[in-house]
BAFI-3210 file (N, C-alpha, C; in Angstrom, 3 decimals, decimal comma, padded with zeros to 6 digits):
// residues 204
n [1|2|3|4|5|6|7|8|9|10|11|12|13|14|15|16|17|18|19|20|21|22|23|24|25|26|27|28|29|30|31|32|33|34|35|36|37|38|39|40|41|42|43|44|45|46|47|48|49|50|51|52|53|54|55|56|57|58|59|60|61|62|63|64|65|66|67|68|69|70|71|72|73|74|75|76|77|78|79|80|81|82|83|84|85|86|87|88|89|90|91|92|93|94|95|96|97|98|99|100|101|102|103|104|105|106|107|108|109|110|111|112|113|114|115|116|117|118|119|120|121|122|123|124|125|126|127|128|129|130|131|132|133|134|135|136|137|138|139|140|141|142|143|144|145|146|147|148|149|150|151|152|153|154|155|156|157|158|159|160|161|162|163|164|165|166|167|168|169|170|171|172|173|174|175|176|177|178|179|180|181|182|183|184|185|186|187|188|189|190|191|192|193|194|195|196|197|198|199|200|201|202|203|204]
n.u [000,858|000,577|000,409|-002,126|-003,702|-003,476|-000,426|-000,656|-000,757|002,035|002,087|004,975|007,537|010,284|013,145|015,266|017,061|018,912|020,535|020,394|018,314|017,512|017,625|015,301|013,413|009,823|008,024|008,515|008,835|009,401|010,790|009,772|007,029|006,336|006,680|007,045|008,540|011,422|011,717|009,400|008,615|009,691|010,736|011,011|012,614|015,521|017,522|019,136|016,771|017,236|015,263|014,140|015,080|016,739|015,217|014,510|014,343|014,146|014,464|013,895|013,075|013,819|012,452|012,144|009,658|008,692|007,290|007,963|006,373|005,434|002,258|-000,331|-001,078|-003,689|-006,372|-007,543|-005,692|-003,710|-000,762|001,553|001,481|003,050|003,349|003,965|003,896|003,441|004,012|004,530|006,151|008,520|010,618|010,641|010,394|009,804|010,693|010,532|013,489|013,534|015,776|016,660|017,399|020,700|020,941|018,168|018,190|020,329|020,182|017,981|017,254|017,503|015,181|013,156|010,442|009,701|007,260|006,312|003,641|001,511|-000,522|-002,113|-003,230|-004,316|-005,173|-004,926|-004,402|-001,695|000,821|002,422|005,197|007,075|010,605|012,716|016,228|018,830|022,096|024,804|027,577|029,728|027,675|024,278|021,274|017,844|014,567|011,404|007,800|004,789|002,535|-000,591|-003,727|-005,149|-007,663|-009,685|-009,946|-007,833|-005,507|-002,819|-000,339|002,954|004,878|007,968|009,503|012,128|013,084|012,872|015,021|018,045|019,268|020,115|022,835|024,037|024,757|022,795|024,238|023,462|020,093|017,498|014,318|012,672|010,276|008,511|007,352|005,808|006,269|005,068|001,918|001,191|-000,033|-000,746|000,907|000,078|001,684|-000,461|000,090|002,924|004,328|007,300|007,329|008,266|008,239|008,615|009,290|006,893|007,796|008,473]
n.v [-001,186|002,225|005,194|005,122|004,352|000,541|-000,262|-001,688|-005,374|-007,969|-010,531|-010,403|-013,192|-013,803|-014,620|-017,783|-017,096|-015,548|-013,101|-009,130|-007,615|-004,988|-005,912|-007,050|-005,557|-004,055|-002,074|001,514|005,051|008,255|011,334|013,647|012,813|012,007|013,127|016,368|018,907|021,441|023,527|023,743|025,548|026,625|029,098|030,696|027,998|026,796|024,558|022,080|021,954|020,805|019,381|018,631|015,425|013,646|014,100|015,739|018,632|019,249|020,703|022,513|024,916|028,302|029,951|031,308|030,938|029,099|027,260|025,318|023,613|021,872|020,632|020,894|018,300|016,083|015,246|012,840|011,088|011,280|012,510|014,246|016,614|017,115|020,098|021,240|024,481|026,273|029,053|030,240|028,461|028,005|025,750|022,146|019,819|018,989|017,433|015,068|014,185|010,946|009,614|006,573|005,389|004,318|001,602|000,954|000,083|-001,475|-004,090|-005,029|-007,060|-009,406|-010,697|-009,084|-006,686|-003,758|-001,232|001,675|003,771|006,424|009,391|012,036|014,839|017,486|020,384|021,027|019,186|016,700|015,589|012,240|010,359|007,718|006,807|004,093|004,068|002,470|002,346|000,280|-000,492|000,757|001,082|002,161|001,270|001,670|001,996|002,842|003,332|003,946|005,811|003,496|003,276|003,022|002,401|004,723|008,507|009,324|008,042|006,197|003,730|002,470|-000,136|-001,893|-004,398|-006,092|-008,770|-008,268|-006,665|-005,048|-006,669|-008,878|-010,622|-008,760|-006,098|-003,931|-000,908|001,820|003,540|005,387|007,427|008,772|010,874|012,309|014,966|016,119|019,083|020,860|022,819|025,897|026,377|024,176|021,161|018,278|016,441|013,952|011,549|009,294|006,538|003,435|000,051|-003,118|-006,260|-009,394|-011,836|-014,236|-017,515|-020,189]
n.w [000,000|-000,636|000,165|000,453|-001,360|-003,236|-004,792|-008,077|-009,053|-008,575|-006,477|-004,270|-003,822|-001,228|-001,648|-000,826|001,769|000,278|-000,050|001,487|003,493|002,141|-000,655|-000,808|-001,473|-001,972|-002,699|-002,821|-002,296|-003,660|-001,428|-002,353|-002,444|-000,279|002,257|003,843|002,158|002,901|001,859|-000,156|-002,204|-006,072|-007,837|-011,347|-012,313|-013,313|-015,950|-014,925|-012,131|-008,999|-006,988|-003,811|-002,313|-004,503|-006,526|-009,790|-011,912|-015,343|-018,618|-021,656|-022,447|-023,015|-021,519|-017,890|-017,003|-015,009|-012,459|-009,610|-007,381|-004,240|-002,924|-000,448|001,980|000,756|001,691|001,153|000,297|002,012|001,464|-000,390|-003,487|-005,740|-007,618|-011,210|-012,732|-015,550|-017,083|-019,810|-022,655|-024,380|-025,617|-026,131|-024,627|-021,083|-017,988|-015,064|-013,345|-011,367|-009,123|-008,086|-005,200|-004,188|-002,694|-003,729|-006,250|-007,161|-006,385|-008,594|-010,887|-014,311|-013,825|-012,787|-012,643|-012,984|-011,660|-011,971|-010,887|-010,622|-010,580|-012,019|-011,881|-013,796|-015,251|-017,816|-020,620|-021,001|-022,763|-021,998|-021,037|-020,179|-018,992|-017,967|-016,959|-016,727|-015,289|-016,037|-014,939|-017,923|-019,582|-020,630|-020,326|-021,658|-021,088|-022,954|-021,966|-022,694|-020,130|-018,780|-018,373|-015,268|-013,905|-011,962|-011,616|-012,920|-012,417|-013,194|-015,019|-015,342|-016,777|-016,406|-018,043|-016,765|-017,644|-020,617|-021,923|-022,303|-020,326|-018,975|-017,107|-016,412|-013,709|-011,794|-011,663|-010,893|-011,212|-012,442|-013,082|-015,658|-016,164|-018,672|-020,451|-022,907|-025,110|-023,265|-022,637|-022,051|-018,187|-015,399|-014,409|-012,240|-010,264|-008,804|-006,875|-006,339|-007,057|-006,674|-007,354|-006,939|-008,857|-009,138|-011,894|-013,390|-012,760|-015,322]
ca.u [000,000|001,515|-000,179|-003,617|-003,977|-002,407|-000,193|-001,128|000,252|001,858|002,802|006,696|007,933|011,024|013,950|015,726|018,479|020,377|020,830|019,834|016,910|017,063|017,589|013,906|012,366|008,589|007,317|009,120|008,173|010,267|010,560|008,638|005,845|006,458|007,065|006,931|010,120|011,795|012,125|008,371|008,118|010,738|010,294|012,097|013,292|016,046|017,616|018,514|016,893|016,861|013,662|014,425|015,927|016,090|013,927|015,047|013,564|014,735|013,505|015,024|012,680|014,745|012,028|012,260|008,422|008,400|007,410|007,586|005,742|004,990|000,614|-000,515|-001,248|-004,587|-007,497|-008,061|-004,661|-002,301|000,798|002,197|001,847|004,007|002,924|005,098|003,219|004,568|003,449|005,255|006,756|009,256|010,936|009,956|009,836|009,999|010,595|011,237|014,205|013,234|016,669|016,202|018,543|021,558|019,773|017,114|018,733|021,674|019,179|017,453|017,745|016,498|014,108|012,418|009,300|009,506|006,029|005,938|002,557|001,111|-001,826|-002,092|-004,747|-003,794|-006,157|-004,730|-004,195|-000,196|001,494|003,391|005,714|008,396|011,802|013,572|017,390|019,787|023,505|025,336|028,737|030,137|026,720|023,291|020,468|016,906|013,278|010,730|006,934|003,485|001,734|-001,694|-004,849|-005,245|-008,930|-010,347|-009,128|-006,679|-004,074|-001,793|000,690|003,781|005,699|009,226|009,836|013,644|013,726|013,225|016,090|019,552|020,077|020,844|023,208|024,592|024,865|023,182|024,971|022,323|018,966|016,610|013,444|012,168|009,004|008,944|005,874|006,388|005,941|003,638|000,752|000,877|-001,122|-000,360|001,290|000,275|001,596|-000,548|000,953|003,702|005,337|007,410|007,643|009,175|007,880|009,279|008,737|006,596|008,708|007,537]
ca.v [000,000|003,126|006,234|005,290|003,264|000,021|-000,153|-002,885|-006,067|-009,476|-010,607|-010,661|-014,193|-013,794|-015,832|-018,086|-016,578|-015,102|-011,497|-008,609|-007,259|-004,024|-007,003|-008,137|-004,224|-004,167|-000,545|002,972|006,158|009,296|011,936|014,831|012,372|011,037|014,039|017,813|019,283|022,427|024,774|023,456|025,890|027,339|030,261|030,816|027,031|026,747|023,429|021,432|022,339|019,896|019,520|017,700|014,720|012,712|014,379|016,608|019,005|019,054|020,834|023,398|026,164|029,586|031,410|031,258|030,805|027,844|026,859|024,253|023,299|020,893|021,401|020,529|016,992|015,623|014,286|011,370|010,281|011,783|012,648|015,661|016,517|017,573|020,456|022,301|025,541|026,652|030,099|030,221|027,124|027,805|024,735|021,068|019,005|018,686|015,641|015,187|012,708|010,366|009,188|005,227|004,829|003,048|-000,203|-000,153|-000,126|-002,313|-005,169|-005,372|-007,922|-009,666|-011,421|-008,139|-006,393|-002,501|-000,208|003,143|003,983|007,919|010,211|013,176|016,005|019,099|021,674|020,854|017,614|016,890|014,051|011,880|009,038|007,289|006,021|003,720|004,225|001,571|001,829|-000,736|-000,337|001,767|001,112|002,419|000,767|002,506|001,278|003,871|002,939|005,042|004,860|003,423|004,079|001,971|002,827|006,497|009,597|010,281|007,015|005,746|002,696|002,281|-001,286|-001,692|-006,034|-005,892|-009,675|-007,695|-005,606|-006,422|-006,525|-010,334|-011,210|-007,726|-005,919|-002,525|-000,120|002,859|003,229|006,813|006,811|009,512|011,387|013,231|016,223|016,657|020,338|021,205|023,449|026,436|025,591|023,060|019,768|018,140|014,930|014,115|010,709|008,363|005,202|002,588|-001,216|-004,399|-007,679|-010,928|-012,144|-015,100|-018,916|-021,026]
ca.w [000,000|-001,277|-000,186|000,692|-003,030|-003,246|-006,515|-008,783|-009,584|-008,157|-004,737|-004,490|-003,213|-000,861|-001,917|000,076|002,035|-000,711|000,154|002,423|003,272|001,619|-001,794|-000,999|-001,183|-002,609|-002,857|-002,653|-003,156|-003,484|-000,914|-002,416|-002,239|001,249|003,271|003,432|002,088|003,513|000,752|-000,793|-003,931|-006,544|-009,206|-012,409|-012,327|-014,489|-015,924|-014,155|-010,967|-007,709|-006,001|-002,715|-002,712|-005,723|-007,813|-010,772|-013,151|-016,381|-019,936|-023,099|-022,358|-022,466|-020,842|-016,692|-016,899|-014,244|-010,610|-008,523|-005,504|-003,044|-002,253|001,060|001,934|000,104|002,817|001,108|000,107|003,134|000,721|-000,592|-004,245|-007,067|-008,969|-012,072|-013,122|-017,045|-017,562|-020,772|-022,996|-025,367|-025,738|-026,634|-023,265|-019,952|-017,340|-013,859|-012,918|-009,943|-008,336|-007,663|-004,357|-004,622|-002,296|-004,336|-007,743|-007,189|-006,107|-009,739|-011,882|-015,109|-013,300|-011,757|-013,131|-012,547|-011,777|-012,063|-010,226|-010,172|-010,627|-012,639|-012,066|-013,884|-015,702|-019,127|-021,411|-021,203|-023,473|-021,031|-021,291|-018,773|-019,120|-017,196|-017,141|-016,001|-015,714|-015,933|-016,125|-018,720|-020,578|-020,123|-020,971|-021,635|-021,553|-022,655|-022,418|-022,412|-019,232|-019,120|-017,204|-014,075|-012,946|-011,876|-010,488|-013,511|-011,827|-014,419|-014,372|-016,405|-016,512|-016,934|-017,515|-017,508|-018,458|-021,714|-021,602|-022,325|-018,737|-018,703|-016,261|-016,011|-012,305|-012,057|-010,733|-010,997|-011,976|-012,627|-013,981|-016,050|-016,423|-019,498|-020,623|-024,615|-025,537|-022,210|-022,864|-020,271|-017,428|-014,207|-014,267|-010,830|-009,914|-007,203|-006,372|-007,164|-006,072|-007,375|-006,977|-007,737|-008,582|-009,596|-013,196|-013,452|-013,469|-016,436]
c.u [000,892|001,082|-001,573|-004,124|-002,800|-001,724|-000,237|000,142|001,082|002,438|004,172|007,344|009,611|012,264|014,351|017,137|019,829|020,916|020,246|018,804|016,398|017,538|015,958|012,592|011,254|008,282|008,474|008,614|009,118|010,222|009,883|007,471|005,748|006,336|007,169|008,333|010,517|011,843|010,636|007,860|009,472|010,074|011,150|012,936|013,638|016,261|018,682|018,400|016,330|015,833|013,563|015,456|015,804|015,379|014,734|014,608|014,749|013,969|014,830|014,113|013,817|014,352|012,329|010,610|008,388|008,416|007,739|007,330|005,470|003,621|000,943|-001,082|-003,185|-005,067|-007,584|-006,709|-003,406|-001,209|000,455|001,847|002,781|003,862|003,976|003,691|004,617|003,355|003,352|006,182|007,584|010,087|010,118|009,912|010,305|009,795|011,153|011,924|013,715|014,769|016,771|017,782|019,544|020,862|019,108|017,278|019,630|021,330|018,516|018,227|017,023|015,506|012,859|011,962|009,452|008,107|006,096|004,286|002,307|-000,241|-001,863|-003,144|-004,666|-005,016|-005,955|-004,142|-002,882|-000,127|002,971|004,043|006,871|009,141|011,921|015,422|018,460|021,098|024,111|027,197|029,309|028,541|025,096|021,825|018,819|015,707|012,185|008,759|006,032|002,634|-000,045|-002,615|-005,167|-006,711|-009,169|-009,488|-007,626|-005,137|-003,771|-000,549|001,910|004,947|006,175|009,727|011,413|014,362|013,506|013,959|016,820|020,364|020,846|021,542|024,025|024,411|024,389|023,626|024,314|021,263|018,381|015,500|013,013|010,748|008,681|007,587|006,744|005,651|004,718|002,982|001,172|-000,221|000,138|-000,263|000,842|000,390|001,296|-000,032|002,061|004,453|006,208|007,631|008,049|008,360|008,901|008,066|008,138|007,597|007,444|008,511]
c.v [001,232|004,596|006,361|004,772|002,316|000,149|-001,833|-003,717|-007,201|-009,700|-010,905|-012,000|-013,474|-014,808|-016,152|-017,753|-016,139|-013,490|-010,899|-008,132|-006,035|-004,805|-007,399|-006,909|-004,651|-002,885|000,549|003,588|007,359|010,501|013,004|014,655|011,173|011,901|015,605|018,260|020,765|023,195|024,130|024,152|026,270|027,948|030,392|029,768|026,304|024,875|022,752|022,285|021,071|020,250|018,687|016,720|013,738|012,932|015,888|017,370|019,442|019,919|022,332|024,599|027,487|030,209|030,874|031,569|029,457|027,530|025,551|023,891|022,284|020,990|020,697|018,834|016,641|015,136|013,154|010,326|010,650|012,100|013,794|015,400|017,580|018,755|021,507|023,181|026,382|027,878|030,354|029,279|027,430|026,759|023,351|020,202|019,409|017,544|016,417|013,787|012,247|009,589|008,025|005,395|003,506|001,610|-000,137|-000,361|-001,126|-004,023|-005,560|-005,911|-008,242|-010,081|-010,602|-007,415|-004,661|-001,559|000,478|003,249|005,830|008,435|011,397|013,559|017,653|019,392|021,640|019,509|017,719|015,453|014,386|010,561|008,877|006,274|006,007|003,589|003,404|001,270|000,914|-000,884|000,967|001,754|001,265|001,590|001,429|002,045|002,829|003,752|004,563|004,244|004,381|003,697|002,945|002,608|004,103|007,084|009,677|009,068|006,155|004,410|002,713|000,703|-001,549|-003,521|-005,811|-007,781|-009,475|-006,741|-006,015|-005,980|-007,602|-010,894|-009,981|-007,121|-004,319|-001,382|001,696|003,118|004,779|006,624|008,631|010,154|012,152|013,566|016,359|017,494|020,990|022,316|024,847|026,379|025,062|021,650|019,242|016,824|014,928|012,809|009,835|007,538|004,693|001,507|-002,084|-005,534|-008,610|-011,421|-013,611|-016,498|-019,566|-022,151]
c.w [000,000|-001,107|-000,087|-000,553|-003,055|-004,987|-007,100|-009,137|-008,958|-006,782|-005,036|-003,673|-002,464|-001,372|-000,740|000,860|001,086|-000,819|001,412|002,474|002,292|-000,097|-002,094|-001,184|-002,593|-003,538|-002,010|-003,016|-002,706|-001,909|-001,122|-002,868|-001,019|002,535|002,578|002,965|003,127|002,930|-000,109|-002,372|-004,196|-007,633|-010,379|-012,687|-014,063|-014,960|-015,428|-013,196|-009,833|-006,886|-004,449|-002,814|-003,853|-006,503|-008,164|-011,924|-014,379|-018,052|-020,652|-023,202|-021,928|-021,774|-018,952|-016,295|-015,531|-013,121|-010,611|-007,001|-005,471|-002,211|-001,177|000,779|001,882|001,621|002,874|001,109|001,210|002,640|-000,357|-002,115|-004,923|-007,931|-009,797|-012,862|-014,415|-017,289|-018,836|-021,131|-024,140|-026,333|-026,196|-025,693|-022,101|-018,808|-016,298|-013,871|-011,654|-010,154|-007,936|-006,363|-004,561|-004,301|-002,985|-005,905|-007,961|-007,393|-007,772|-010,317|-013,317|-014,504|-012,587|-013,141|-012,037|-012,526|-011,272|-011,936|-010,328|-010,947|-010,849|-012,242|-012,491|-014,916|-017,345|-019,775|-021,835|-021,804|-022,537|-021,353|-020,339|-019,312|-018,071|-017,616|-016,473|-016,130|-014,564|-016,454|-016,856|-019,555|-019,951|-021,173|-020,734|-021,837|-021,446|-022,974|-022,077|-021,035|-019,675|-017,926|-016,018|-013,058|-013,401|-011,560|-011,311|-012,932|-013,378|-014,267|-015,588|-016,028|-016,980|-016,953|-017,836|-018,264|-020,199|-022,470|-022,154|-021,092|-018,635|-017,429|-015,607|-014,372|-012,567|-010,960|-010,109|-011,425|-011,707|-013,614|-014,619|-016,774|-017,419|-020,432|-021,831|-024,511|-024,760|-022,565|-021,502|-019,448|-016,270|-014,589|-013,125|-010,639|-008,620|-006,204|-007,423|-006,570|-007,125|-006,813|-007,533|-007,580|-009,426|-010,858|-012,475|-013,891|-014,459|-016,375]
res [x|x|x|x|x|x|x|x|x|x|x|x|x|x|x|x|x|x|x|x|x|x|x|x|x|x|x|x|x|x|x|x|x|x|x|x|x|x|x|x|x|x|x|x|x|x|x|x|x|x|x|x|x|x|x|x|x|x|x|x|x|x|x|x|x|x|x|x|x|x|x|x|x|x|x|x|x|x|x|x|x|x|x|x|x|x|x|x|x|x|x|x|x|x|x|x|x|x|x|x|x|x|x|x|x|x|x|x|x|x|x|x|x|x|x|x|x|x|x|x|x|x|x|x|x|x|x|x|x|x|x|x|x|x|x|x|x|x|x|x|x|x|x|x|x|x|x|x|x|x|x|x|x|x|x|x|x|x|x|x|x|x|x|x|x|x|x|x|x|x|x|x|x|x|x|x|x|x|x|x|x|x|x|x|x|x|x|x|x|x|x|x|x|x|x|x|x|x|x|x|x|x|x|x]
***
């Protein structure tokens, strides 16, 4: 359970004693959807600009049209949201990086099933799509799907199978997932939640 909505998708079997615990993690969710930050809005946010921890805005707009805040915590769902306010769009996208912590990136394998979980509610119709980013090494490897609709209330899912990757037997050494708004409309972005979790591919 992730926020007062569970996020969809398969029960995670434990293996047998082959690692540590932070190896066997389910569900995460970032900090500027876990907790209040300390610095909650920014104005004129250039590129890159850091939004707490782990989370990164990103885009090729010249103008300094751009907030970001942190609203107050939702009734129904208890957690903080996200919102980017584009007065003015010059450019052709914008994304926020999410940060995957070393523990919980290092831990993935082929055998693991990535979901990207969140809930849009903004005032204007944004084209959205999410990469997953996995280095490995000297070499990065990139999965980039469209999310889809998972119910009401604007919730969205995006799923990353990396036994379709060319992860293979590789070790990763970093992982970031990316959120990325093609040519945003001016208006409000508001991510009002977002998790992510891990499952275990199906044995055949």
């Amino acid at each position: 359970m992730i926020g007062g909505w569970r996020l969809p998708g398969r029960r995670v079997p434990r293996r047998a004693a082959d690692g540590a615990a932070a190896a066997q993690w389910t569900q995460w969710r970032p900090e500027a959807w876990l907790r209040h930050l300390d610095a909650p809005r920014m104005t004129g946010a250039t590129s890159p600009s850091a939004f707490g921890t782990g989370l990164t805005l990103f885009h090729d707009c010249p103008l300094s049209d751009i907030a970001l805040a942190q609203s107050g915590s939702d009734a129904a769902e208890l957690t903080p949201s996200v919102e980017i306010s584009v007065a003015q769009f010059a450019g052709s996208y914008l994304s926020l990086v999410i940060d995957v912590p070393p523990d919980r990136a290092q831990p993935l394998t082929a055998e693991d099933i990535l979901c990207l979980a969140l809930r849009l509610t903004d005032d204007r119709a944004h084209h959205v799509s999410a990469r997953l980013n996995l280095r490995t090494g000297p070499n990065l490897i990139t999965m980039t799907r469209m999310p889809v609709a998972d119910g009401a209330e604007g919730r969205l899912l995006v799923e990353f199978d990396l036994g379709r990757s060319d992860l293979g037997e590789r070790r990763v050494s970093a992982a970031w997932l990316d959120l990325i708004f093609d040519a945003p409309k001016p208006g409000r972005i508001v991510v009002a939640d977002l998790g992510v979790s891990r499952h275990r591919r199906a044995g055949f």
